[in-house]
N, C-alpha and C positions, 0 to 999 in steps of 0.2 A: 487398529489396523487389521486387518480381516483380508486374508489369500483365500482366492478360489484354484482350489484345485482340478484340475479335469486333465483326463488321458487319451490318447488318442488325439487326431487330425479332424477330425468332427464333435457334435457334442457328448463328449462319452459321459466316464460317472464322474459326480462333483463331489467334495468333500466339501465342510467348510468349517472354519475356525471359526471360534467364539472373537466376539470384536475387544480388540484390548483397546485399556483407556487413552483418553485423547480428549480436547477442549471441552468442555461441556460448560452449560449455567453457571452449575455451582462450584467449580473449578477454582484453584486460585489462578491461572489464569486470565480465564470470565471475566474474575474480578477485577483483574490487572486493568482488561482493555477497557471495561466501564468505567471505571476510575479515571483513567485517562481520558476519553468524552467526555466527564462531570471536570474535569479540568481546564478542559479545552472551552468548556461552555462559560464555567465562571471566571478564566482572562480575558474573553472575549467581550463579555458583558462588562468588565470590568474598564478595563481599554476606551470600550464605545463611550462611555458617561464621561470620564477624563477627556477623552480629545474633540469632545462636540463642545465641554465647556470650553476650553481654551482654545479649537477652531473659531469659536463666535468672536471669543475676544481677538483671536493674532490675524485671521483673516488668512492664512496660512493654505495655497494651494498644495503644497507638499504633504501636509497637515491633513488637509481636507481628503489625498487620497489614501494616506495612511488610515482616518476613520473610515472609509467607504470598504477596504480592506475588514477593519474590526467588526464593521457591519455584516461586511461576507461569510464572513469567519462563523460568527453566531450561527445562521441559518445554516453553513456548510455541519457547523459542529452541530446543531441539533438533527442533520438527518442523519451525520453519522452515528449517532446517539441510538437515534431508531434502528438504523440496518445493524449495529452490533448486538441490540436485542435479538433482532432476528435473524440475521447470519447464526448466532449461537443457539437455536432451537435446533437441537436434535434431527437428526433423517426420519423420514416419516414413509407414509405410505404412498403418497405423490412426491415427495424431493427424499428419492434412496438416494442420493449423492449429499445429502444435505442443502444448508439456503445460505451456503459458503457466499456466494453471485450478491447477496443482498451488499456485500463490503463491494464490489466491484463498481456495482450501480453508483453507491453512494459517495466512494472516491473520482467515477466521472462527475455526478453534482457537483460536487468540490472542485472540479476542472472547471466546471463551465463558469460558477459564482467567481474566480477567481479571473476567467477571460470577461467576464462582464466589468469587474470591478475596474481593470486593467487599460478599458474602451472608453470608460465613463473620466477615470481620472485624463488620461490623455487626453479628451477633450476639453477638460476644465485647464490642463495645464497649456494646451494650445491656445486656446483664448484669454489665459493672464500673460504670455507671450507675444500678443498682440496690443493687448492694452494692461502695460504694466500696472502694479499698486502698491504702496508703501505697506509694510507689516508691523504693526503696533502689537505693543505686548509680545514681543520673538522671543523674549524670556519664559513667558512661562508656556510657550510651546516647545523649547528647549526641554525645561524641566518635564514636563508630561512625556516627552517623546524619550529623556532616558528612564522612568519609570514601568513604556512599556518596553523598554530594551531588556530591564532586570527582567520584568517578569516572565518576560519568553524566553528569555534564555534558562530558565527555571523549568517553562512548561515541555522545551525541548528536548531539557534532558532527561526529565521523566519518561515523557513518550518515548523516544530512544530507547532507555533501559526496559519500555514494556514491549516493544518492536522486538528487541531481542531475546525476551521470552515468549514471545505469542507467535511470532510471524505476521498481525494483523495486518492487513492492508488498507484497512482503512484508517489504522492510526499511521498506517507508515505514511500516506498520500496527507495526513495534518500536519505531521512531522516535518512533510517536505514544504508545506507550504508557512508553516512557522517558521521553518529555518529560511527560509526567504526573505519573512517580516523583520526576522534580525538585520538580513545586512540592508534593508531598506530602511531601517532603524537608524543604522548607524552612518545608511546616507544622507539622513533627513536632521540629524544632530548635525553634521557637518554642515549643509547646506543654511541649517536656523543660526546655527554658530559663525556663518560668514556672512548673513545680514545681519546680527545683532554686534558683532563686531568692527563688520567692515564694512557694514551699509549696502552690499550687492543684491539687490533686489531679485535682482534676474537669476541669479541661481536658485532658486526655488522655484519656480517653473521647469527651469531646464533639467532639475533635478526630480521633479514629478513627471519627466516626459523620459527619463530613462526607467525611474519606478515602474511604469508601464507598461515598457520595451519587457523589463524584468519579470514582471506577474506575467504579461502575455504566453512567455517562455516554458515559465515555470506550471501555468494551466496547461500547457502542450505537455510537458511529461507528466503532469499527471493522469491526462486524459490520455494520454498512450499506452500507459503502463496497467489502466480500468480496462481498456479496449482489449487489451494483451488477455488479462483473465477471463471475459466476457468471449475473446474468440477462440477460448484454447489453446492458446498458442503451448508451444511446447517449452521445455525446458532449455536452458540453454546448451551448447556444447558441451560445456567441462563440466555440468551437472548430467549430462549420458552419458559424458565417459566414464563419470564417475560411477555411474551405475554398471553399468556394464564391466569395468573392470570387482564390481564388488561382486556381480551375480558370477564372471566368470574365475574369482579365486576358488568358487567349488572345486575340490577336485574330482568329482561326479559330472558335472558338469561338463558336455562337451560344447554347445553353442547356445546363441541367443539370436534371436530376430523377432520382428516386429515389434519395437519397443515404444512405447505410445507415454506421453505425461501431458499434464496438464494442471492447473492448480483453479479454487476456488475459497478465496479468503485464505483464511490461514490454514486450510488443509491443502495436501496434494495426491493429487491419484498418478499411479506407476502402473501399466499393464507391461505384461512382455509373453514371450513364445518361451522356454524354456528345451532343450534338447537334449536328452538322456537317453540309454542307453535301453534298448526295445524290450530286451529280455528282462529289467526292473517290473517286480511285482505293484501293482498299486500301489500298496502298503511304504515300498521301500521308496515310489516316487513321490508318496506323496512329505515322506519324511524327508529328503532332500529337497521338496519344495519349499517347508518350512525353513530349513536350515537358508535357503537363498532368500528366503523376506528376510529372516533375518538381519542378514548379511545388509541389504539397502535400505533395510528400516534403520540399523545404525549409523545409516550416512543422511539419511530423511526420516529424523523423530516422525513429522506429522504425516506421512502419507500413509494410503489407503493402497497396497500394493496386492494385484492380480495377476496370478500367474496358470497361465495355459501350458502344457506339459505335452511336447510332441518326441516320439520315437526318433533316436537322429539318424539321419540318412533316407527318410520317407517324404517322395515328393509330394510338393501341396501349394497349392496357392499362396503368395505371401505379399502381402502389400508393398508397393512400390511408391515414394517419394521422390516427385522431382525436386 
């Protein structure tokens, strides 16, 4: 995390700190979220081979969207493969913010692969709703369909436990869409379990036409929450007050204004105005700037916090939000 310091209402002198550690390649971190993509890739692949052979045999349109899903999933999970490569290269000489944005990109892909899959099964399950068809073999679509229930519920909670070391967002946006797979998992066990038991045909369409409703949804937050990193959006409320209340336990400190956040991948950047008392030497502002990263670097490990240092009570231009 790295503060800039600067005095003055214009651009005075800057100091600047050495950058402390934070994600990099060789990280165990790094290691975490690649791990997790090579996971995500090999149930994926896994899945797809199991439910093509026993789609052929059950004829199973609930089936059929479940695999078109594992097919998604691959291609989703190989681009995120690549943007966590490159998300995790270093800040350079063209991306000083770092290629955090590559997880963003790549969690929208995963939106869209997930609204296509979504369009494609609803129309398969719209027309076995029109002309029904008996499902031979329902057993071992049963069986394959709680095989991938095990396994994602496996690969879910890995990713989870690396979500909550990494902050990544592009495994969190797999995450969300694994955990999906489960309860449409556990729709489609129901659904194969009441044609193989009770001969209802028709719930298996009806059943694939809500799986659809479901994924469609579930591509919307993910592709909202890409959109959110990609437009800067800011942080939330209770994450500026939380800051704010931390920069203002200084007791140095008289105010704050223009507080600006935004995130990219699993980093986040903090600027803000800082307001101190005029007659502070450089020296001593800039040692209470330190002290106030501090302060919001223990409430946000991964951000990149910048602080601008103004005399309090000096008029100046300040940005306004509607």
């Amino acid at each position: 995390m790295t503060a800039t310091t600067q005095i003055g209402t214009d651009a005075g002198a800057a100091a600047f700190q050495a950058p402390k550690a934070r994600m990099h390649p060789g990280s165990p971190e790094a290691r975490l979220v690649r791990t997790a993509t090579y996971a995500s890739v090999a149930v994926a692949l896994t899945l797809i081979i199991t439910k093509f052979v026993v789609w052929r045999m059950s004829g199973s349109v609930s089936l059929l969207g479940s695999l078109l899903d594992s097919s998604l999933d691959v291609m989703a999970s190989l681009i995120s493969l690549f943007a966590v490569r490159h998300a995790l290269v270093p800040a350079d000489r063209e991306h000083r913010f770092g290629h955090g944005k590559a997880e963003a990109l790549a969690a929208l892909g995963q939106g869209l692969f997930v609204g296509g899959s979504a369009i494609a099964l609803l129309v398969q399950a719209v027309q076995r709703v029109i002309v029904p068809a008996n499902l031979p073999n329902s057993v071992w679509a049963l069986a394959v369909m709680v095989l991938s229930l095990v396994l994602t519920i496996s690969l879910v909670s890995y990713q989870r436990y690396v979500v909550k070391r990494t902050g990544s967002l592009v495994v969190s946006a797999d995450s969300l869409h694994y955990a999906t797979d489960m309860l449409i998992n556990c729709g489609i066990i129901v659904g194969l379990g009441a044609v193989w038991v009770l001969g209802w045909t028709m719930v298996d369409p009806l059943l694939a036409i809500a799986i659809s409703i479901y994924l469609l949804y579930s591509a919307w937050k993910i592709a909202r929450t890409s959109i959110d990193h990609l437009m800067d959006r800011e942080f939330s409320d209770a994450d500026r007050k939380i800051i704010r209340e931390a920069v203002l336990s200084h007791p140095q400190v008289r105010a704050m204004h223009d507080l600006r956040t935004r995130s990219a991948g699993a980093r986040q950047f903090i600027q803000l105005h800082l307001e101190l008392d005029g007659s502070l030497t450089l020296l001593q502002a800039h040692k209470i700037s330190d002290e106030v990263e501090s302060l919001v670097i223990a409430k946000f490990p991964s951000a990149e916090v910048l602080i601008h240092e103004d005399p309090a009570g000096v008029r100046e231009a300040r940005a306004s939000f509607a």
